[in-house]
BASE-488659 format. One line per field, with one value per residue: residue number from 1; chain; x, y, z of N, C-alpha, C, O, CB in turn. Coordinates in steps of 0.2 Angstrom, whole numbers, plus 5000, padded with zeros to 4 digits. Glycine has a CB too. Layout:
// BASE-488659
num	[NUM,...]
chaine	[A,...]
n_east	[X,...]
n_north	[Y,...]
n_up	[Z,...]
ca_east	[X,...]
ca_north	[Y,...]
ca_up	[Z,...]
c_east	[X,...]
c_north	[Y,...]
c_up	[Z,...]
o_east	[X,...]
o_north	[Y,...]
o_up	[Z,...]
cb_east	[X,...]
cb_north	[Y,...]
cb_up	[Z,...]
This chain:
// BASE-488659
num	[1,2,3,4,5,6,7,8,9,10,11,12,13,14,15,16,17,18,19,20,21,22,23,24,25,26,27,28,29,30,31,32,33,34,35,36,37,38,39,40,41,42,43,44,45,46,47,48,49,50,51,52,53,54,55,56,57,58,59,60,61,62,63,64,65,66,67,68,69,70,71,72,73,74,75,76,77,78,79,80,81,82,83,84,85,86,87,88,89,90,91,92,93,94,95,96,97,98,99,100,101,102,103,104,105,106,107,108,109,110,111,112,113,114,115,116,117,118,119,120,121,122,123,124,125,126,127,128,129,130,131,132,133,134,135,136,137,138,139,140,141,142,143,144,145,146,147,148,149,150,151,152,153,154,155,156,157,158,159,160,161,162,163,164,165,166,167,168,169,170,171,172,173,174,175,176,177,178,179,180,181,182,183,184,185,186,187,188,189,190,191,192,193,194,195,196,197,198,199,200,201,202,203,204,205,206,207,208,209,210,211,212,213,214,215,216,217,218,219,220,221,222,223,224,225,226,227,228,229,230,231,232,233,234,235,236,237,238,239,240,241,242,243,244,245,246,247,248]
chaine	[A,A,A,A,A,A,A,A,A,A,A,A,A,A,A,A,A,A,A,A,A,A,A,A,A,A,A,A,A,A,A,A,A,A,A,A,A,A,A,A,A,A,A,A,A,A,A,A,A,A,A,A,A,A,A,A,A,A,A,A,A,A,A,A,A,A,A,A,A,A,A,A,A,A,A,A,A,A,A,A,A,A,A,A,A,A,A,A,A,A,A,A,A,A,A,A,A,A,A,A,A,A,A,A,A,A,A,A,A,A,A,A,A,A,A,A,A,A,A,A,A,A,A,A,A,A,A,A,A,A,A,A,A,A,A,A,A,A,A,A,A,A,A,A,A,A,A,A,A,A,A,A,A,A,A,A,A,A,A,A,A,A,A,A,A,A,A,A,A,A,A,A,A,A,A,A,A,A,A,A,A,A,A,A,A,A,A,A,A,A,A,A,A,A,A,A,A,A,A,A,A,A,A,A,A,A,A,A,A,A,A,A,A,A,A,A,A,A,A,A,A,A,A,A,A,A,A,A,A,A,A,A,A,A,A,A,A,A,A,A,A,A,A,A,A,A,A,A]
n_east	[5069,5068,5059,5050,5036,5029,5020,5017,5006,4995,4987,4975,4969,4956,4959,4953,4950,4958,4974,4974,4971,4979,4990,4987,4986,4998,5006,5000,5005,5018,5015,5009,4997,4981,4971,4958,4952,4937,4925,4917,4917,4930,4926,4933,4946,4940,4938,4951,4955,4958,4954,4939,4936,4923,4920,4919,4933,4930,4925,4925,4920,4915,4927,4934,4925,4926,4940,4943,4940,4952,4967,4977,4990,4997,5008,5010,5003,4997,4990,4979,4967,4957,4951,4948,4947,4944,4947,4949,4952,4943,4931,4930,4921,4913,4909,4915,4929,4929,4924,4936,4945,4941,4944,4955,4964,4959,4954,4967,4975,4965,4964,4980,4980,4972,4976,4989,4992,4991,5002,5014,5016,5025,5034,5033,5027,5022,5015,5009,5001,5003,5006,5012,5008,5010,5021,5024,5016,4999,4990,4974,4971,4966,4961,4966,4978,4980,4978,4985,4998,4997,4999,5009,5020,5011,5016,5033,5030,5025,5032,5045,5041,5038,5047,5057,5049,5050,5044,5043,5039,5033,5030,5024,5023,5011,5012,5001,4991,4987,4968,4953,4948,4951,4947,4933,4932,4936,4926,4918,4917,4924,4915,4917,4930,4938,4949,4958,4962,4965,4979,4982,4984,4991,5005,5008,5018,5034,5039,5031,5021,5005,5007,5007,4995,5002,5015,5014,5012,5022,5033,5028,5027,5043,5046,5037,5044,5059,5069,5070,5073,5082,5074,5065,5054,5055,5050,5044,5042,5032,5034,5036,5045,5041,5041,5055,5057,5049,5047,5060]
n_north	[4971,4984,4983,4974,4963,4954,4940,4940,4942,4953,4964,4978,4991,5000,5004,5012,5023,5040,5039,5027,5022,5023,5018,5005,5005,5008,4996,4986,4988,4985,4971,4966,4954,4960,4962,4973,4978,4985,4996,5003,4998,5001,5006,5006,5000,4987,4984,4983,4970,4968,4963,4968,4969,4970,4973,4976,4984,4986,4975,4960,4947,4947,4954,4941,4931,4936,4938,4925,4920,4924,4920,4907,4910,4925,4939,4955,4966,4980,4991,5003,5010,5022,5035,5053,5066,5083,5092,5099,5090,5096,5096,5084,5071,5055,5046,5052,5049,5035,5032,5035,5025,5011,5014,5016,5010,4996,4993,4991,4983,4970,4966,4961,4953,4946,4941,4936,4922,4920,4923,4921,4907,4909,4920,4938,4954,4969,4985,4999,5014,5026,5042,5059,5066,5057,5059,5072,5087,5092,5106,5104,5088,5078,5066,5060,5058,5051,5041,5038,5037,5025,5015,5017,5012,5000,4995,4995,4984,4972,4971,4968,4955,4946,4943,4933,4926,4930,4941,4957,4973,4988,5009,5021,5038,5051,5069,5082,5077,5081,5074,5068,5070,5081,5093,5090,5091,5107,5113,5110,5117,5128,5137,5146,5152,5143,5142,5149,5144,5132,5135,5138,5129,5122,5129,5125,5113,5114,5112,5120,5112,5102,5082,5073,5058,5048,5051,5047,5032,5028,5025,5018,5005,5005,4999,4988,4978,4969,4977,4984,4973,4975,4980,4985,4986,5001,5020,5028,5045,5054,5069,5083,5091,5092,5088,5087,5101,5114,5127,5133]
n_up	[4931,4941,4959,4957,4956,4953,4954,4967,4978,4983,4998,5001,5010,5010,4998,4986,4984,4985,4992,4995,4983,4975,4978,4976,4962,4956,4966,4956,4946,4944,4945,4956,4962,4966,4979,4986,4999,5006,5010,4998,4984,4967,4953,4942,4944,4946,4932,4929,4934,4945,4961,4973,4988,4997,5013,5032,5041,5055,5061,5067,5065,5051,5043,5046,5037,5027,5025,5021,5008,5001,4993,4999,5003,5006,5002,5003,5014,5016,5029,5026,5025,5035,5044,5050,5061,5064,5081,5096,5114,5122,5111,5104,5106,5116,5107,5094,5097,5099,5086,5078,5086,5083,5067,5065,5075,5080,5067,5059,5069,5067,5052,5049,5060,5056,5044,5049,5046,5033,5028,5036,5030,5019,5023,5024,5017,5029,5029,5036,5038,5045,5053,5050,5062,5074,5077,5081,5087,5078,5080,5085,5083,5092,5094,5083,5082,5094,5089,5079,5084,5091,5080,5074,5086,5087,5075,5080,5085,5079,5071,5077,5083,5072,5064,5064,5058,5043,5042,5038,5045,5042,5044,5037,5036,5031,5027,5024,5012,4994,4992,4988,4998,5004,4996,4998,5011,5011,5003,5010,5024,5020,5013,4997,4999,4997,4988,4994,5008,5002,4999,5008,5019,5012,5013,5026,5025,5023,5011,5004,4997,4997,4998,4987,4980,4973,4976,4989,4987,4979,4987,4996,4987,4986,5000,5000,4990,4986,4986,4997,5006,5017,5028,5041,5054,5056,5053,5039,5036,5024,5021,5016,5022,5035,5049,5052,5049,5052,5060,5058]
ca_east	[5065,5068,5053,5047,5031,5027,5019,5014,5000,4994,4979,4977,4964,4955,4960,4946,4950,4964,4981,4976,4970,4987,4996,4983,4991,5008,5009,4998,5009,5023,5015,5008,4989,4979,4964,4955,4946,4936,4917,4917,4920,4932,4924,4940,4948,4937,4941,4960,4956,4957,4947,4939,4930,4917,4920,4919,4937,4930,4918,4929,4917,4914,4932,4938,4922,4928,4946,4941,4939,4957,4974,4981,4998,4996,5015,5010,4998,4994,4985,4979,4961,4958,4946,4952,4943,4947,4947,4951,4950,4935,4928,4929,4914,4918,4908,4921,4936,4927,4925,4943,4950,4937,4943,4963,4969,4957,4954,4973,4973,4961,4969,4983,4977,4966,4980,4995,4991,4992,5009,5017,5019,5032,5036,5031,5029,5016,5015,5006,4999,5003,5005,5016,5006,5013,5030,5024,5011,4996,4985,4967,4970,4970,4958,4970,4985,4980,4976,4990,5003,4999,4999,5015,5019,5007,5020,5036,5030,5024,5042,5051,5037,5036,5055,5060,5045,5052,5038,5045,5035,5034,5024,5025,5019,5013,5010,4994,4991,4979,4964,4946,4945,4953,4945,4926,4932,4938,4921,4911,4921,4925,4915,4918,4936,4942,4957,4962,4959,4967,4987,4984,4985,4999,5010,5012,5023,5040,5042,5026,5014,5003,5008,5004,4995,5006,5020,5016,5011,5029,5037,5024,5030,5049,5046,5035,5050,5063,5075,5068,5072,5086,5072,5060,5054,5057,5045,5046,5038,5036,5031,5040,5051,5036,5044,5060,5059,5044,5047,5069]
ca_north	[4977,4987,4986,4970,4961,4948,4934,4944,4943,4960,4966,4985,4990,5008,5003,5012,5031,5043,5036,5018,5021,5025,5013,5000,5005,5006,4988,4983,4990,4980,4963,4960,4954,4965,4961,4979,4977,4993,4998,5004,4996,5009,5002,5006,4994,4978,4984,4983,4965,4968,4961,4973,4962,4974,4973,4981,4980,4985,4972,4956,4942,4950,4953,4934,4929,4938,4935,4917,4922,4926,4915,4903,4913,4932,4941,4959,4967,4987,4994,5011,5012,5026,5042,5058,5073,5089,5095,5098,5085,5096,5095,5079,5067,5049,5043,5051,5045,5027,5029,5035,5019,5007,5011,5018,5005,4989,4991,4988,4973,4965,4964,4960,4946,4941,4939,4935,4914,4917,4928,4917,4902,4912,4927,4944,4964,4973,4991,5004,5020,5031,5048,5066,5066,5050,5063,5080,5088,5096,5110,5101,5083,5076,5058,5058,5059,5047,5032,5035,5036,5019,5015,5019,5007,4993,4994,4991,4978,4969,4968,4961,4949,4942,4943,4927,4924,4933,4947,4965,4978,4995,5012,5029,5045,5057,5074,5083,5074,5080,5070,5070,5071,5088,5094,5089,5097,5112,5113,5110,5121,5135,5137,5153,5152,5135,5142,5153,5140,5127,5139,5141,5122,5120,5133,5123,5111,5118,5113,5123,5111,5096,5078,5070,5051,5044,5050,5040,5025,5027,5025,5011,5000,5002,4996,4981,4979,4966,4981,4987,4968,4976,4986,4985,4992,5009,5023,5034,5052,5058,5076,5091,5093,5095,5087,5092,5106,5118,5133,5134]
ca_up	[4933,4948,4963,4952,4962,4949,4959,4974,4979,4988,5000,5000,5016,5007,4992,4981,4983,4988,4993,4994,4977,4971,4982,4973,4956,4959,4965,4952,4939,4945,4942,4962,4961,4972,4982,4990,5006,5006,5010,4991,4978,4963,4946,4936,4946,4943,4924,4928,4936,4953,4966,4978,4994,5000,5021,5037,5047,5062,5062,5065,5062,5044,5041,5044,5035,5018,5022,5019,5000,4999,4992,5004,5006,5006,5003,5008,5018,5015,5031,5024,5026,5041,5044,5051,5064,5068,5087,5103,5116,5123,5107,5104,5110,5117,5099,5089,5100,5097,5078,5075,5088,5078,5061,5064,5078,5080,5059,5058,5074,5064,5048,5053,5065,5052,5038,5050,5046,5027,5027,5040,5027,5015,5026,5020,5021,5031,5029,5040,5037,5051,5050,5057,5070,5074,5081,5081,5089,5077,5082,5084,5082,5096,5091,5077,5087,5097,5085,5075,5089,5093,5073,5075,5092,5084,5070,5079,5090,5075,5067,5083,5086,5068,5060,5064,5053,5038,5040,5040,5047,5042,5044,5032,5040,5027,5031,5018,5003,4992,4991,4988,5006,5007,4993,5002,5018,5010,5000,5016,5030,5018,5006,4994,4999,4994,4987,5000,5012,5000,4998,5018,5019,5006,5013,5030,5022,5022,5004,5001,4994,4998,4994,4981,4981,4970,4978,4996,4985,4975,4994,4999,4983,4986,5005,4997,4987,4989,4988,5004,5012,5024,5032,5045,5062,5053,5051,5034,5034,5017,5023,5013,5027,5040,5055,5055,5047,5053,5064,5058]
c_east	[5066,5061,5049,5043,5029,5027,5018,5007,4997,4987,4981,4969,4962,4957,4959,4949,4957,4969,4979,4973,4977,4990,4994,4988,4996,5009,5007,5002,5013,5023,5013,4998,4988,4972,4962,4950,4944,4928,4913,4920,4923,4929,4929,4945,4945,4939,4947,4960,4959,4952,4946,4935,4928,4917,4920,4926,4936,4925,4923,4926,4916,4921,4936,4934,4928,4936,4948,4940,4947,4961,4976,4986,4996,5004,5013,5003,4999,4989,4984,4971,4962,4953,4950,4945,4947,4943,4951,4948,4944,4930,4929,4925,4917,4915,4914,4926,4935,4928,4931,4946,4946,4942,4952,4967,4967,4956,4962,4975,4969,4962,4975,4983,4976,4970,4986,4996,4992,5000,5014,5020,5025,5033,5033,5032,5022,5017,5010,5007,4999,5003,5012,5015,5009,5020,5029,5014,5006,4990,4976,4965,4971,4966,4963,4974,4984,4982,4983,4997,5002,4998,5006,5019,5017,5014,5030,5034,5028,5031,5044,5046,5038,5044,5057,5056,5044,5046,5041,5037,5035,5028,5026,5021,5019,5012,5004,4996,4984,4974,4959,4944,4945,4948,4937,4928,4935,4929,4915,4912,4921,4925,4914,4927,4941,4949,4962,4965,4967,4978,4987,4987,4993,5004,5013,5016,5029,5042,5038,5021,5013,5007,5004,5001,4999,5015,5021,5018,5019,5033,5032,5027,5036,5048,5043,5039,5055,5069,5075,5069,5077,5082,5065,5061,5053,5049,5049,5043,5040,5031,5033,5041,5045,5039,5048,5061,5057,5049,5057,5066]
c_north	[4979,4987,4980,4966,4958,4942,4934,4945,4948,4962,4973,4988,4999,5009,5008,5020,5033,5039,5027,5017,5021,5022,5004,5000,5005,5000,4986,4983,4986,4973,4961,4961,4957,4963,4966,4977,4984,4993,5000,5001,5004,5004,5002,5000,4985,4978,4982,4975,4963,4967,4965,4966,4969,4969,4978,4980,4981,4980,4963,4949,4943,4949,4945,4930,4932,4934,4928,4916,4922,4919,4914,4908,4919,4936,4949,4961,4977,4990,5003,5013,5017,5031,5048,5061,5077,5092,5094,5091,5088,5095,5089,5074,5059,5045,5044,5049,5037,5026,5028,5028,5012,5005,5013,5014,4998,4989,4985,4982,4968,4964,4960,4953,4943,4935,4935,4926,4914,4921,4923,4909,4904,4916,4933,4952,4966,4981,4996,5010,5023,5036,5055,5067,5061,5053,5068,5083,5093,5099,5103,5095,5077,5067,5056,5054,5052,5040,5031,5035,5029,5014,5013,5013,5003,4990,4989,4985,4971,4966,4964,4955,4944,4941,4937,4923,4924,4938,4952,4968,4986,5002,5018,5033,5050,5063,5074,5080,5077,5075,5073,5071,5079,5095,5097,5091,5104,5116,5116,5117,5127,5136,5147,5155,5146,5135,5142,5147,5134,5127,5140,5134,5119,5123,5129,5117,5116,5118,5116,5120,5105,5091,5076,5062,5046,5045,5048,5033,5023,5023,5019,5004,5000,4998,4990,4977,4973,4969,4983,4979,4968,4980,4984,4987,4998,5011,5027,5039,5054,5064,5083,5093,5094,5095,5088,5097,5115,5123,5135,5138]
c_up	[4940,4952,4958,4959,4959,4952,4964,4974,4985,4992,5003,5004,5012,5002,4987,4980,4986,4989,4993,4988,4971,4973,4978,4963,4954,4961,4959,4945,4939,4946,4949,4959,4966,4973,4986,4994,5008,5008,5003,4986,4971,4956,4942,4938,4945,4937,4922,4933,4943,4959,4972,4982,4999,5009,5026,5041,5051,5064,5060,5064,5052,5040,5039,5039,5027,5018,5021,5011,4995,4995,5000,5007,5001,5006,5004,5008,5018,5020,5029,5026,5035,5039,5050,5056,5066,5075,5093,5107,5122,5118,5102,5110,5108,5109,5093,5091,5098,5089,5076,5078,5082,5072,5062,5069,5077,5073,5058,5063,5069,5057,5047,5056,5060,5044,5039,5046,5038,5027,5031,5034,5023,5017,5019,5020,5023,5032,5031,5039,5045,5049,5055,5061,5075,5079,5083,5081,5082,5080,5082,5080,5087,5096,5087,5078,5087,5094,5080,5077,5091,5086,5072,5081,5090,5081,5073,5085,5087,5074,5073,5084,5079,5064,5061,5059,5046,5037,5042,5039,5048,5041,5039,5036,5035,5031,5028,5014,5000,4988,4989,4995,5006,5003,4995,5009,5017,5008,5007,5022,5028,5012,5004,4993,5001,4993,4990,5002,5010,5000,5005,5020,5018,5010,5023,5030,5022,5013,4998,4996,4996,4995,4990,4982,4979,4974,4986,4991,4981,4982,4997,4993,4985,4993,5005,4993,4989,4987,4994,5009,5018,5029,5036,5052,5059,5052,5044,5034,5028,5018,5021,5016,5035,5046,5058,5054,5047,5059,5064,5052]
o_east	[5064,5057,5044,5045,5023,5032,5018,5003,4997,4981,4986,4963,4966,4958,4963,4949,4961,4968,4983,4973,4978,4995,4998,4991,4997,5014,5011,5003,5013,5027,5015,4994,4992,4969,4963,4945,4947,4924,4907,4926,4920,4930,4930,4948,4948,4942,4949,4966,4962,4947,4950,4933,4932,4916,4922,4926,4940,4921,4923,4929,4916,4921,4939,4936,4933,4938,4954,4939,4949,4958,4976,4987,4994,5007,5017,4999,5003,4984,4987,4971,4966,4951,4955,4940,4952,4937,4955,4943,4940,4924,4928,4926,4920,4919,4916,4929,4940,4930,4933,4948,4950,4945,4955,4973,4971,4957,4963,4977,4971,4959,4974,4986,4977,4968,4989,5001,4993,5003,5019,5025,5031,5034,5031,5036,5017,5021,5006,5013,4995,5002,5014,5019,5010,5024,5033,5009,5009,4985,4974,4961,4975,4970,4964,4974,4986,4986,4985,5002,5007,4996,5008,5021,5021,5017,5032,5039,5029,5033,5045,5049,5039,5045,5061,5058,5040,5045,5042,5032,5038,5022,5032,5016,5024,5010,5000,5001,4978,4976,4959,4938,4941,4947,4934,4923,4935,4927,4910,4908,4920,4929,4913,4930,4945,4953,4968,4970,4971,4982,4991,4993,4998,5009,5018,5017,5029,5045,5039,5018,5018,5011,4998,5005,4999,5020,5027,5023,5020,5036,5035,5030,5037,5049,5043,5037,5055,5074,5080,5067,5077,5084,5061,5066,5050,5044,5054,5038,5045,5025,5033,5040,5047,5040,5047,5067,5060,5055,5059,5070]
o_north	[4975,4991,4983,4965,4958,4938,4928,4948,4947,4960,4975,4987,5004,5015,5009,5023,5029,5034,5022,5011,5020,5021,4999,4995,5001,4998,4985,4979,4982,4969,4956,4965,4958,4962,4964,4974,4988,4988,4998,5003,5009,4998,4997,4997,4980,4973,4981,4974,4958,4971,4966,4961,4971,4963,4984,4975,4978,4981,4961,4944,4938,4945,4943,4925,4929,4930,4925,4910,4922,4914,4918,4909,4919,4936,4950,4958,4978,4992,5008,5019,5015,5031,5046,5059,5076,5093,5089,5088,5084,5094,5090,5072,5057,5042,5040,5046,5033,5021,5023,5024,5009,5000,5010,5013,4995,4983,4979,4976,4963,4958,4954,4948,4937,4931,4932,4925,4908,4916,4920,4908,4901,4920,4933,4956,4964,4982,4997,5012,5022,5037,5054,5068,5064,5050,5070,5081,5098,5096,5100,5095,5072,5062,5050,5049,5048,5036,5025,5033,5027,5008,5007,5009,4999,4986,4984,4982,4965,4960,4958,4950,4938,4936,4936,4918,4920,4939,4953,4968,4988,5000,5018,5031,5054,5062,5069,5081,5075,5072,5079,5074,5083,5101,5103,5093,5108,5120,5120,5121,5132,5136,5152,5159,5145,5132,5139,5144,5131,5123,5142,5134,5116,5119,5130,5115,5122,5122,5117,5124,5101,5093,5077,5059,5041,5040,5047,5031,5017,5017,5016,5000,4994,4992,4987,4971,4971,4965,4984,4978,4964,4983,4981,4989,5001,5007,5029,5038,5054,5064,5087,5099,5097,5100,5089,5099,5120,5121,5138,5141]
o_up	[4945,4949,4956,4964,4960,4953,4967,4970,4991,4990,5005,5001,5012,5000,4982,4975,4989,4986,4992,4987,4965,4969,4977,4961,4949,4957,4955,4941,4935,4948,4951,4955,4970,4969,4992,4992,5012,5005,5002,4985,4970,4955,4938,4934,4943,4935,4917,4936,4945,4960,4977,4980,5003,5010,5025,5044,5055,5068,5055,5061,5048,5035,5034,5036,5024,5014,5021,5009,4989,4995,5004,5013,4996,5012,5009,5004,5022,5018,5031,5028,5039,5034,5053,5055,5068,5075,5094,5105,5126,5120,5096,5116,5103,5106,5089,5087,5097,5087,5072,5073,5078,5071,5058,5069,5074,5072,5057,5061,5067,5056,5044,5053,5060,5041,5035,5042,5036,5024,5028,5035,5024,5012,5013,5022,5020,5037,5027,5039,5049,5044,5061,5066,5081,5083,5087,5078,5079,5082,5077,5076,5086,5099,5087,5076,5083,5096,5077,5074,5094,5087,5070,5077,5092,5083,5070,5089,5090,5076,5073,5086,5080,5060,5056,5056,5043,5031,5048,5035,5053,5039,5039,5038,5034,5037,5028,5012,5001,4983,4989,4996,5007,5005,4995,5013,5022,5012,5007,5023,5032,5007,5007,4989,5005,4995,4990,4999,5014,5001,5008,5021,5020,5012,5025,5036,5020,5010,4992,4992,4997,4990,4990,4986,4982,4974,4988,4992,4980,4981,5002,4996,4988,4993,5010,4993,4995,4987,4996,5015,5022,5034,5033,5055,5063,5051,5045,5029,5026,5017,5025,5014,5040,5050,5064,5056,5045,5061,5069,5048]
cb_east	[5058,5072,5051,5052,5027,5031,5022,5017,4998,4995,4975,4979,4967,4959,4958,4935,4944,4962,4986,4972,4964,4991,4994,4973,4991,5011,5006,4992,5014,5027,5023,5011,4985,4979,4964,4953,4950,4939,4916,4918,4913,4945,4917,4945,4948,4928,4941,4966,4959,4959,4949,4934,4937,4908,4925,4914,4942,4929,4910,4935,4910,4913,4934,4940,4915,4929,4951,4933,4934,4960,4981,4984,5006,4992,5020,5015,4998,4991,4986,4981,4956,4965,4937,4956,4939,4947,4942,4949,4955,4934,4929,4934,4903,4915,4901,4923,4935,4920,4922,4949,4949,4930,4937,4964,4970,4952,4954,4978,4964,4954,4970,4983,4970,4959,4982,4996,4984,4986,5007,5010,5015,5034,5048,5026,5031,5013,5016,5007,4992,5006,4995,5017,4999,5015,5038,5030,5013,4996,4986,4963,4973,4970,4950,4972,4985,4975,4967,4989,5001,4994,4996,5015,5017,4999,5021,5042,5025,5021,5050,5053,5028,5030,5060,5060,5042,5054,5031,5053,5031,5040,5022,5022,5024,5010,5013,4992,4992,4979,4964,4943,4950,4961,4947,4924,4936,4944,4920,4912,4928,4930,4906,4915,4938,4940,4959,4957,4950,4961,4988,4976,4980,5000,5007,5010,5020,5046,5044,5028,5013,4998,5009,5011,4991,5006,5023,5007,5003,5034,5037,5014,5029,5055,5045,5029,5052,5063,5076,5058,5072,5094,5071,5058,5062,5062,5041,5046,5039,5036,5031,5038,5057,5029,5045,5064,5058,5036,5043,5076]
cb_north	[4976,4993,4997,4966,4964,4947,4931,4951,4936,4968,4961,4986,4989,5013,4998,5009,5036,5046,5040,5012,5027,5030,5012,5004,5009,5009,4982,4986,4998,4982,4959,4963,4947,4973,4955,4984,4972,4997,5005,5007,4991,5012,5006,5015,4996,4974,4990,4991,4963,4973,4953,4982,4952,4972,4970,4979,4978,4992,4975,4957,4943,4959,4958,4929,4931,4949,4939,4914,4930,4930,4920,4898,4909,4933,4939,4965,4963,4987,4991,5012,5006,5030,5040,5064,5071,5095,5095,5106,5082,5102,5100,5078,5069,5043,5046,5056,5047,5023,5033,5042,5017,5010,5014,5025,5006,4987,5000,4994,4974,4966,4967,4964,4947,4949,4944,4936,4911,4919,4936,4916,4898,4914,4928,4944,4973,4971,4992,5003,5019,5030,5050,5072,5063,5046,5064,5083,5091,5093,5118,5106,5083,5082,5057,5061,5063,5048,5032,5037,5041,5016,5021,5026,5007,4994,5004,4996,4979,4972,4977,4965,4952,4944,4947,4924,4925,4927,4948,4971,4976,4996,5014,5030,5048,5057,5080,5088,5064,5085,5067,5065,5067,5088,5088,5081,5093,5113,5107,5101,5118,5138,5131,5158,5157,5131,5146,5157,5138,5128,5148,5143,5119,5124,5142,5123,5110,5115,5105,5128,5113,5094,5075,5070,5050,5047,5055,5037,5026,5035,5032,5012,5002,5008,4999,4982,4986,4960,4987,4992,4961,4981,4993,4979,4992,5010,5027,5033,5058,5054,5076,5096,5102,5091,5084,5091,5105,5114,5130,5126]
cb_up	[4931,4948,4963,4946,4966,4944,4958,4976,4981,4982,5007,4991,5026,5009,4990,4985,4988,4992,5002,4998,4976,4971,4992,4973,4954,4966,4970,4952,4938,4949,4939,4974,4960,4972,4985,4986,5013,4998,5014,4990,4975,4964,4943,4936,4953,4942,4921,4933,4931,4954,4969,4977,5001,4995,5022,5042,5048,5066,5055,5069,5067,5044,5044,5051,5036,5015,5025,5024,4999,5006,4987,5000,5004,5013,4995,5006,5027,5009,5039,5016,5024,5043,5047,5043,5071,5063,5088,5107,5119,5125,5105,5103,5105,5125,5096,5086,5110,5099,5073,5077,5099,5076,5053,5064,5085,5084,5053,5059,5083,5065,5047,5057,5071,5048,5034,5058,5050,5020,5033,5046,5023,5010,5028,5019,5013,5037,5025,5046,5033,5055,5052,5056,5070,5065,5075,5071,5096,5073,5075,5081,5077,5103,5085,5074,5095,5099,5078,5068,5095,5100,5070,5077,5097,5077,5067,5079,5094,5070,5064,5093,5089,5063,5062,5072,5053,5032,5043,5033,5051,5036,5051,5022,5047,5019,5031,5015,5002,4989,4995,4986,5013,5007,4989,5002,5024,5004,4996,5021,5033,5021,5002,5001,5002,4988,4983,5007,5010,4992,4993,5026,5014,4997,5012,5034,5017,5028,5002,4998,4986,4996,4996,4975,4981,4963,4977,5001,4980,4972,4999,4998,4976,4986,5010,4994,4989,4987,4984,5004,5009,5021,5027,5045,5067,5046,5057,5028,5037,5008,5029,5010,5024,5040,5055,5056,5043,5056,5073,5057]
């Protein structure tokens, strides 16, 4: 079976909703155990015999507590959990500038940090969620930017630092995907014309429509993958040509 993870043992940071809810499924399918470290627990998931561990990871006393619950040896690591803001950097206040570094740089530090010592006995994969931002400038993201511009940088400093350890470390950069999130900020920001709103979104995609969560989470499994073990350092955008394709 191609992309087979039978006997991996997986941790999946955001597990519970949107893209780490499909990235959750997707290993799962292919035989790794998964253990979700998330603020929420997804209830259909304990039904599917997956262990969520209710945690904070910007809160690293918390986090090394729980990940004291974990297996011995940890074979991949999933940093996906993150939160998003829209604005300018006048319109951005130092509270939101701290929440995004909290949960989208030091979240991923403290994972990471916190797991390297089970990973480290049989080498492994760590995969980071970064984003287009990550290469290419977006209108009124500039917290975003920020965090996941060194998301990105965390990522290849990891791989050269652990490879001699048998740990590849890789990042995916989607562009939109639709979620519940977008969904709840269409609802909120513009309500009446959700749809509009919704086809204004899609259409900046060059391939004219959001992503899908499954189709990160397909591209998170092959690079957890022991077909993907020629690869690391690398970033993957799966962005419907966003990056290099916009304004040609």
């Amino acid at each position: 079976m191609k992309f087979d993870l039978s006997g991996k043992k997986a941790v999946v940071t955001g597990g519970s909703s949107g893209i780490g809810k499909a990235i959750v499924e997707a290993l799962s399918e292919q035989g790794a155990k998964i253990f979700i470290i998330d603020l929420n627990e997804n209830t259909d998931h304990s039904k599917a015999g997956i262990t969520t561990i209710i945690t904070d990871i910007t809160q690293t006393d918390k986090l090394n507590e729980a990940v004291n619950t974990l297996p011995d040896s940890i074979d991949i690591l999933v940093n996906n959990a993150g939160v998003g803001f829209v604005g300018n950097i006048e319109k951005t206040e130092e509270e939101d500038f701290d929440r995004l570094y909290r949960v989208n740089i030091k979240g991923v530090f403290n994972c990471v940090k916190a797991l390297l010592p089970r990973m480290k006995k049989k080498g492994g994969v760590i995969i980071n969620m970064a984003s287009i931002v990550s290469h290419v400038a977006v209108k009124n993201r500039l917290a975003y930017t920020m965090t996941k511009g060194a998301v990105l940088a965390m990522t290849n400093a990891i791989a050269k630092d652990y490879i001699s350890d048998k740990i590849r470390c890789n990042s995916v950069s989607p562009a939109r995907v639709h979620t519940p999130f977008v969904d709840d900020y269409l609802e909120k920001n513009y309500p009446g014309k959700e749809k509009e709103m919704f086809d204004n979104l899609s259409q900046t995609q060059p391939i004219g429509r959001m992503g899908k969560p499954k189709e990160v989470a397909h591209l998170v499994l092959y690079l957890c993958s022991d077909e993907a073990s020629f690869i690391t350092g690398s970033d993957f955008p799966i962005d419907g040509g966003f990056i290099k394709l916009n304004g040609n």
